[in-house]
C-alpha positions in Angstrom: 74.5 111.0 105.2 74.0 110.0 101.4 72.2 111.3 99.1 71.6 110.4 95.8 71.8 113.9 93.8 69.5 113.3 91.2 69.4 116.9 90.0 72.8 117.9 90.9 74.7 119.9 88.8 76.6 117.0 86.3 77.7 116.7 82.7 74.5 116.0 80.3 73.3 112.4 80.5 75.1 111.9 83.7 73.8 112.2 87.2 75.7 113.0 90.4 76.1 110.9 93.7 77.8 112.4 96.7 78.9 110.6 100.3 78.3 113.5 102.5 80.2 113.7 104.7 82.2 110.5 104.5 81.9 109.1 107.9 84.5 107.5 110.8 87.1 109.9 109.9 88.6 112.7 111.3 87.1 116.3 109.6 84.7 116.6 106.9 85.0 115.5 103.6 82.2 114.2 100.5 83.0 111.6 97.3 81.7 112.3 94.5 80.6 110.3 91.6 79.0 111.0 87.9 77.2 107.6 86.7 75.2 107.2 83.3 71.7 105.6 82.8 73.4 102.5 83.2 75.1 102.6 86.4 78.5 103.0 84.6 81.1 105.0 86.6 82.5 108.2 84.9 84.4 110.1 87.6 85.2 109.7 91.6 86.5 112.3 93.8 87.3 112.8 96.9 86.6 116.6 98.0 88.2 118.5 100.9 84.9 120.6 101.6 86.7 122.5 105.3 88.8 125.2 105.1 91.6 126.3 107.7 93.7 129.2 107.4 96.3 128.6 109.8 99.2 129.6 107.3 97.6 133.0 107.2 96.5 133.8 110.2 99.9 133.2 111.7 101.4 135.6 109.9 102.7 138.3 111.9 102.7 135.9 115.2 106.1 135.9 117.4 107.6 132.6 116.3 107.9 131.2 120.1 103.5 131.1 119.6 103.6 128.7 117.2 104.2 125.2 118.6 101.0 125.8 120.7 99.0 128.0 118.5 99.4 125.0 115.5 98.2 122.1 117.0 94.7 123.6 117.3 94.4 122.4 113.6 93.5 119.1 114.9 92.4 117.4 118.4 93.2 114.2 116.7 96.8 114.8 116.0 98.1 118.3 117.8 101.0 116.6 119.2 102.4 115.9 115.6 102.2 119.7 114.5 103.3 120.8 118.3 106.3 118.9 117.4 106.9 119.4 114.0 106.9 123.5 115.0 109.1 122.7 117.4 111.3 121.3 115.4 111.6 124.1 112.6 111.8 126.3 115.5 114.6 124.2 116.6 116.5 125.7 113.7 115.0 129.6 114.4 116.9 129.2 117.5 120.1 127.9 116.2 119.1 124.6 118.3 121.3 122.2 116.1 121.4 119.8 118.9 119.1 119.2 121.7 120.2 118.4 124.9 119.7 114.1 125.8 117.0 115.0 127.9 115.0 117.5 125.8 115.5 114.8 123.0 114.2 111.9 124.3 111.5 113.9 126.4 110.4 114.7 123.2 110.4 111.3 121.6 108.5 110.0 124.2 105.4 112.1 123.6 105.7 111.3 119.8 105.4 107.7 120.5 102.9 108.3 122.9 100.8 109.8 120.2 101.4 107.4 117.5 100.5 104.3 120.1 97.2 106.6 120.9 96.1 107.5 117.4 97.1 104.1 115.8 94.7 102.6 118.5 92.0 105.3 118.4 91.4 104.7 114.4 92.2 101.0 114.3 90.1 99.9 117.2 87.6 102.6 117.1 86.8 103.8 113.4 88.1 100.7 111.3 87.7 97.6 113.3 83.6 97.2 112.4 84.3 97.5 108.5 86.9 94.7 109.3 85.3 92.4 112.2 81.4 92.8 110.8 82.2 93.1 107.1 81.8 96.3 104.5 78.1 95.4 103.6 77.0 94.5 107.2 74.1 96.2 108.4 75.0 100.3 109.1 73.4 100.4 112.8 75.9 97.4 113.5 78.7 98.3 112.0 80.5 100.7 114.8 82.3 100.8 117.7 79.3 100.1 119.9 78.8 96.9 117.7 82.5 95.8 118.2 82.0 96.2 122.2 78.5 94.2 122.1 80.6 91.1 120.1 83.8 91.5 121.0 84.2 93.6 124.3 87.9 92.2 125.1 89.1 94.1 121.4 86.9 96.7 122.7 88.1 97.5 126.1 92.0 97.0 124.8 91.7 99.4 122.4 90.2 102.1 124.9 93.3 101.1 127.2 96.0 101.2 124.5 94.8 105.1 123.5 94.3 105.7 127.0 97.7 105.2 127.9 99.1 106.9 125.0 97.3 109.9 126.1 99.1 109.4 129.7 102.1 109.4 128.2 101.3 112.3 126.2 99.8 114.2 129.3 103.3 113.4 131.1 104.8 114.9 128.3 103.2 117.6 127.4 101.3 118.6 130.3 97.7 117.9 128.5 96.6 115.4 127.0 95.3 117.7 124.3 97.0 121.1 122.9 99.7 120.5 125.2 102.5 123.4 125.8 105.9 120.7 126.7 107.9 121.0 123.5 109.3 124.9 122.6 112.0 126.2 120.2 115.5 124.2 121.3 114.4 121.9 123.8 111.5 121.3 126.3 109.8 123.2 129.3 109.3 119.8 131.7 111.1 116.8 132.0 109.9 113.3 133.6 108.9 112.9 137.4 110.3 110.2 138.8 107.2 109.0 139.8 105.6 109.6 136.5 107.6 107.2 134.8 107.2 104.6 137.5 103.5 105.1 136.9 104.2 104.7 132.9 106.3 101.7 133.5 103.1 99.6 135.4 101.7 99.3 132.7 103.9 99.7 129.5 104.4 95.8 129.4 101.3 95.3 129.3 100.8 97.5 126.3 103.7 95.7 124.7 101.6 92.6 125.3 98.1 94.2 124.1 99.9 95.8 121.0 101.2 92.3 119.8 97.8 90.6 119.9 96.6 93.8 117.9 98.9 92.9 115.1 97.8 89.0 115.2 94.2 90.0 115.2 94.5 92.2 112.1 96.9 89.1 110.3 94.4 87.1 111.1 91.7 89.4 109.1 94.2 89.4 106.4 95.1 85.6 106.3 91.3 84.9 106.1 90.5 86.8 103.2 93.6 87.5 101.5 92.0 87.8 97.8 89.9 90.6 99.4 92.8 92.6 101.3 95.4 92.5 98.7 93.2 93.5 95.8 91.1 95.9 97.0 91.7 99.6 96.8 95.2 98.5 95.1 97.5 100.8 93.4 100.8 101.0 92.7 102.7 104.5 93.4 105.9 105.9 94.3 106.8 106.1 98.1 108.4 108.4 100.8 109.0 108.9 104.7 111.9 109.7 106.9 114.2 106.7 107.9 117.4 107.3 110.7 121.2 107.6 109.5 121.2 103.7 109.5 118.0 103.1 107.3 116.0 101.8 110.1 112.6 103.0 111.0 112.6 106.8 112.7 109.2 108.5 113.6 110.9 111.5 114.9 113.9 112.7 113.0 115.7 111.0 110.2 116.4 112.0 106.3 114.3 111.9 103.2 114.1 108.6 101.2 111.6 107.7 98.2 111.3 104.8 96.5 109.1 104.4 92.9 106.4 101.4 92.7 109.0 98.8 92.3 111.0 99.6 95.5 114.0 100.9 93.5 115.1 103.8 95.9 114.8 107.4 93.7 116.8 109.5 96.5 118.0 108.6 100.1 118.9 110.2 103.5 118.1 113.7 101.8 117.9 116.3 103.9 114.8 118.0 104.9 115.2 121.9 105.0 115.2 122.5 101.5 112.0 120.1 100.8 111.4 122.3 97.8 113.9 120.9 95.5 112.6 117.5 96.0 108.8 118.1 96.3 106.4 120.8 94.9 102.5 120.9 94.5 99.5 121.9 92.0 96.3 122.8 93.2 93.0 121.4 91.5 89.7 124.1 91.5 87.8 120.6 93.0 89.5 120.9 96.7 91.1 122.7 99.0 93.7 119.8 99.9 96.6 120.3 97.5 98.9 117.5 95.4 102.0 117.2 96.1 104.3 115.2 93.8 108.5 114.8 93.4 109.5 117.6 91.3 111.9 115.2 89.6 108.9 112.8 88.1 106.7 115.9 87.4 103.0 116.1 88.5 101.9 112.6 86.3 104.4 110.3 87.2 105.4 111.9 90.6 103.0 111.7 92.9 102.8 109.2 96.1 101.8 108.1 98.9 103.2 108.1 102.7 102.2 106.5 106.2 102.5 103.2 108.0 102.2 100.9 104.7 105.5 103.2 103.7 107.1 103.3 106.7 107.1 99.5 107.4 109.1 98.7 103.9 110.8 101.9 103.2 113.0 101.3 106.0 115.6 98.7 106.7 114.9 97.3 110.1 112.9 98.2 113.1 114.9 99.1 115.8 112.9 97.3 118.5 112.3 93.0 118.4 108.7 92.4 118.5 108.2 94.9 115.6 110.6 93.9 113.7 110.3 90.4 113.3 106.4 91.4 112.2 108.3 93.8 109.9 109.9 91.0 108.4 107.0 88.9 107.9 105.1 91.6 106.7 108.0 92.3 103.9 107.9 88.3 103.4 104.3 88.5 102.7 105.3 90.6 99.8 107.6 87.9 98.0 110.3 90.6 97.2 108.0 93.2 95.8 106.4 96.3 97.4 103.0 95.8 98.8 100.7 98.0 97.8 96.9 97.1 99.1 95.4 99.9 100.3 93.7 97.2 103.8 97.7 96.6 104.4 98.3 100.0 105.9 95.9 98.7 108.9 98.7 95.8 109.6 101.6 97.8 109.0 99.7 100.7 111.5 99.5 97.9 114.3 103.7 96.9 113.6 103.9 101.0 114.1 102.0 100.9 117.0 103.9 97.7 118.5 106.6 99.7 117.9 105.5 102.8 119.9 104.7 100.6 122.8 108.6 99.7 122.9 109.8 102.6 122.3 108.0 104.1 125.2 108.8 101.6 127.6 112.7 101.7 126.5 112.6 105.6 127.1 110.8 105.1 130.0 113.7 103.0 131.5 116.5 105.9 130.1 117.0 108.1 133.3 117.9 110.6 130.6 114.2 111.6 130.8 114.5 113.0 134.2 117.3 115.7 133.9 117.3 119.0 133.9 119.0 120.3 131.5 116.6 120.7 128.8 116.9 123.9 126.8 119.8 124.8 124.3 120.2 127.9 121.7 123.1 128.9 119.3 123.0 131.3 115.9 119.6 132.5 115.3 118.5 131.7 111.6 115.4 133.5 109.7 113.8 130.4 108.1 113.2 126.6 109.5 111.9 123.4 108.6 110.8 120.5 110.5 110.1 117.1 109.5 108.1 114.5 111.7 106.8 111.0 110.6 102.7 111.8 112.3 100.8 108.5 112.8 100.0 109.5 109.1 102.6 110.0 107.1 105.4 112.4 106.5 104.3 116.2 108.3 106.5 119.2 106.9 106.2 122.7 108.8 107.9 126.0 107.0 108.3 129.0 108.4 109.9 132.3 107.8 110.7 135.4 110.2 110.9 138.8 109.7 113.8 140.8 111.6 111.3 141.4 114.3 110.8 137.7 115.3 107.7 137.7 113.7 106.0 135.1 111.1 105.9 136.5 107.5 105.8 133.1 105.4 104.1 129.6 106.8 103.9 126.6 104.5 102.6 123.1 105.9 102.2 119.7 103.9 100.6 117.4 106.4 100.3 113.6 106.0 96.9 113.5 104.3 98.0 115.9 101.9 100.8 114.2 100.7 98.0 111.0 100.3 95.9 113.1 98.3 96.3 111.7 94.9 96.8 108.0 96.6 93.2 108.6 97.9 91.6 109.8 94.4 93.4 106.7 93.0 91.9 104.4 95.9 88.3 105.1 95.9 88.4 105.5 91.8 89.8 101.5 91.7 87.3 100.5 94.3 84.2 102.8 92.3 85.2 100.6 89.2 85.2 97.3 90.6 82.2 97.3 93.0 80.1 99.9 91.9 80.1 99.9 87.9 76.5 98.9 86.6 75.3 98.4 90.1 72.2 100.1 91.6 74.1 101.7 94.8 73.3 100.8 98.2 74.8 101.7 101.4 77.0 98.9 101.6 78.5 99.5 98.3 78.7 103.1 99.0 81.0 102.3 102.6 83.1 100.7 100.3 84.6 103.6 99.1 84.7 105.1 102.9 86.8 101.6 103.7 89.0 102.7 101.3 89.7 106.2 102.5 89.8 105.0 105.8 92.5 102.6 105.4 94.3 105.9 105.1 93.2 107.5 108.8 92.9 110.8 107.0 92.9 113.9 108.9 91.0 116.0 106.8 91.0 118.9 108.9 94.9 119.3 109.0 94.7 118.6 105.5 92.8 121.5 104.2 94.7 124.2 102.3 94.2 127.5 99.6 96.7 128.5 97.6 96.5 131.9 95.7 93.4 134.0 96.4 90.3 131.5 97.3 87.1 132.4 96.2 84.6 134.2 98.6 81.2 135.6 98.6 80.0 138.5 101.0 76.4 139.0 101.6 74.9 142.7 103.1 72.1 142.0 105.2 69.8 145.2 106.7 68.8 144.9 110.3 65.3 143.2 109.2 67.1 140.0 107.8 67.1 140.8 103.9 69.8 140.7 101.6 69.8 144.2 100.3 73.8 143.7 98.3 76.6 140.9 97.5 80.1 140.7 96.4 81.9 137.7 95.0 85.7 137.3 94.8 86.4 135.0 92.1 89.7 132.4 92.2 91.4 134.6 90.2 90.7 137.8 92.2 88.8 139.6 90.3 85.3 141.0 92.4 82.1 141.1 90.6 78.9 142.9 92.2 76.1 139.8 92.4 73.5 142.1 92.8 73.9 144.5 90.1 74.5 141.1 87.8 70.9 140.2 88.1 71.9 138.1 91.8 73.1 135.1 89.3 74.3 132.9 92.7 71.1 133.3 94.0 69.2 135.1 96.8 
């Protein structure tokens, strides 16, 4: 929905316009935007508007809970955060070094969910914006629209996340909130038969995931004024990438790169993040903005994902993708490319990727062992690092000397894009909505460009310090008889007695 807040609270002589909520993404989120009598554009924002408190309410939690109990921050991406426990739990359990099978067990769900949530936004929540056209008409413009015009893209896209979900279901034992990965290793390995169910049809994915990526060049190709201005920005840049610089999703070091593609640190290691990367919180959100600690918060911030990924690392270590890596690079002429509709290409090279990946692991008979569990010296803190479908996904955690949680700290993908976001929708507000009377097509402009990101906004969603809260008293006939509020600084204040200043 979209409303036009006339009366909203604003600055004098300005008047507020919210997207609420911003649609075909995952969670809730509303832009906002101040405009003066003439349409001119004085401020965008992109507000966080949910709330989860999983770094709190795992507190006190035995540390063996946690690779289940945090994936329920998302049905979108649980896998990601199941794995990304798992991994600092890895180091809890003195786990420096899986066993083969546990390893590539583990790897193959990953890739599973990055070829099912790469197909699940492209296909399903970006594809109308891109086949019909940003102003094309709203009842249109979905994914029953795409299957009434083009039901081949259609039905391939249901089949690619389809099968990623298999493979995560193999996996992980659900498709959703799955329980395979735990601290040092994994609690199932591969059937025999499971794979040789996988392997009918992971060629054929292969196959389906190339014609992805020619679709969306196509898209490009056709309108490449369009795709490479709009929503651009220039930033700084960071993921994981293996020992050898190539492209890792699942384990790999620390590299960043400023606007220019000069490389700012490399192969850094990931369980002191803090010396690398810190964060400010704004009163507008609950998301926080991270930036490298080196550049401080103005010149430090960036951005992460498949548009990263795709040029931050040296080669792909699969063929298909990597000779559409290397075009994609080409495309760039030596510089970085920075349009905000490119992360949808380099998303389909990720998810080409995937689709190899998984049907190379499928064919490593490592995945049927049994020895999948290892331990060593138990540690008190751990990190772990995972590349999501995203972007870079960091889970902290510290124990107490009874196992139990007393410190959680995650910085998930969107979070790291927070700033890149802002930036995104604040280029595409100047150009295409400045002096305009607004519409609904101009307004899904902005929701193109915070799509291109496949924000998660409900893993994204973070307080820091005491967060503001109001507590209403209400007798048993309904009325409001008292009210506390808890400001952001702590401090409580009785509403009631203040003459109910927030209202009934």
């Amino acid at each position: 929905m979209r409303v036009d807040l006339e009366t909203a609270a604003a600055p004098a002589g300005l008047r507020r316009v919210a997207i609420d909520p911003v649609s075909r993404v995952e969670g809730h989120g509303k832009v906002t935007i101040l405009l003066d009598a003439d349409d001119r554009v004085h401020q965008v924002r992109l507000h966080i508007v949910e709330f989860r408190g999983f770094e709190k309410f795992v507190q006190g939690r035995p540390f063996w809970e946690l690779p289940v109990m945090v994936q329920r921050l998302c049905g979108i991406c649980p896998v990601s955060h199941h794995l990304a426990a798992a991994k600092a739990l890895d180091v809890v359990v003195g786990a420096t070094r899986l066993t083969p099978t546990a390893e590539k067990v583990r790897r193959l769900m990953h890739y599973g969910q990055i070829l099912q949530s790469h197909a699940l936004h492209f296909f399903h929540l970006a594809s109308p914006d891109l086949l019909f056209g940003f102003d094309s008409p709203v009842e249109k413009r979905n994914i029953v629209g795409v299957a009434a015009e083009y039901p081949d893209v259609a039905r391939k896209g249901v089949l690619l996340r389809r099968f990623g979900q298999e493979v995560i279901r193999v996996t992980a034992g659900k498709r959703i909130h799955g329980t395979g990965a735990i601290p040092g290793g994994v609690n199932k390995s591969v059937a025999p038969e499971e794979r040789d169910a996988l392997l009918a049809d992971a060629y054929r994915m292969i196959g389906w995931s190339r014609e992805a990526v020619e679709l969306v060049k196509r898209l490009h190709f056709a309108n490449v004024g369009l795709y490479n201005s709009f929503g651009s920005f220039r930033s700084n840049m960071l993921s994981l990438v293996a020992p050898d610089g190539s492209l890792d999703l699942y384990h790999g070091g620390l590299r960043a790169r400023d606007e220019a593609g000069r490389i700012l640190f490399d192969h850094a290691g990931y369980q002191r993040y803090w010396d690398l990367i810190t964060e400010e919180v704004k009163p507008w959100s609950y998301m926080k903005f991270p930036f490298l600690r080196e550049l401080g918060a103005e010149q430090g911030w960036y951005k992460v994902g498949p548009l990263v990924r795709v040029q931050n690392c040296d080669q792909i270590p699969t063929p298909f993708a990597d000779a559409e890596r290397r075009e994609f690079v080409d495309f760039g002429g030596g510089q970085p490319i920075h349009a905000t509709l490119a992360y949808h290409w380099a998303r389909m090279i990720e998810m080409l990727f995937a689709a190899e990946e998984i049907k190379a692991l499928l064919h490593d008979d490592d995945i049927t062992g049994n020895d999948l569990v290892v331990t060593g010296t138990p540690q008190r803190r751990g990190v772990g690092v995972i590349e999501a479908p995203r972007g870079t996904l960091i889970h902290h955690y510290r124990l107490n000397a009874h196992d139990q949680v007393m410190r959680a700290n995650l910085i998930v993908s969107t979070t790291h894009n927070n700033q890149a976001l802002n930036h995104a929708i604040r280029q595409v507000a100047k150009r295409y909505l400045d002096g305009r009377r607004l519409t609904e097509g101009l307004l899904n402009h902005i929701e193109v460009a915070i799509r291109a990101f496949d924000p998660c906004l409900s893993c994204a969603t973070h307080a820091l310090g005491r967060m503001p809260l109001a507590v209403d008293l209400v007798d048993a006939a309904g009325d409001t008889i008292g009210r506390l509020r808890r400001d952001g600084d702590g401090g409580c204040v009785d509403a009631a007695a203040a003459g109910r200043k927030d209202g009934p």
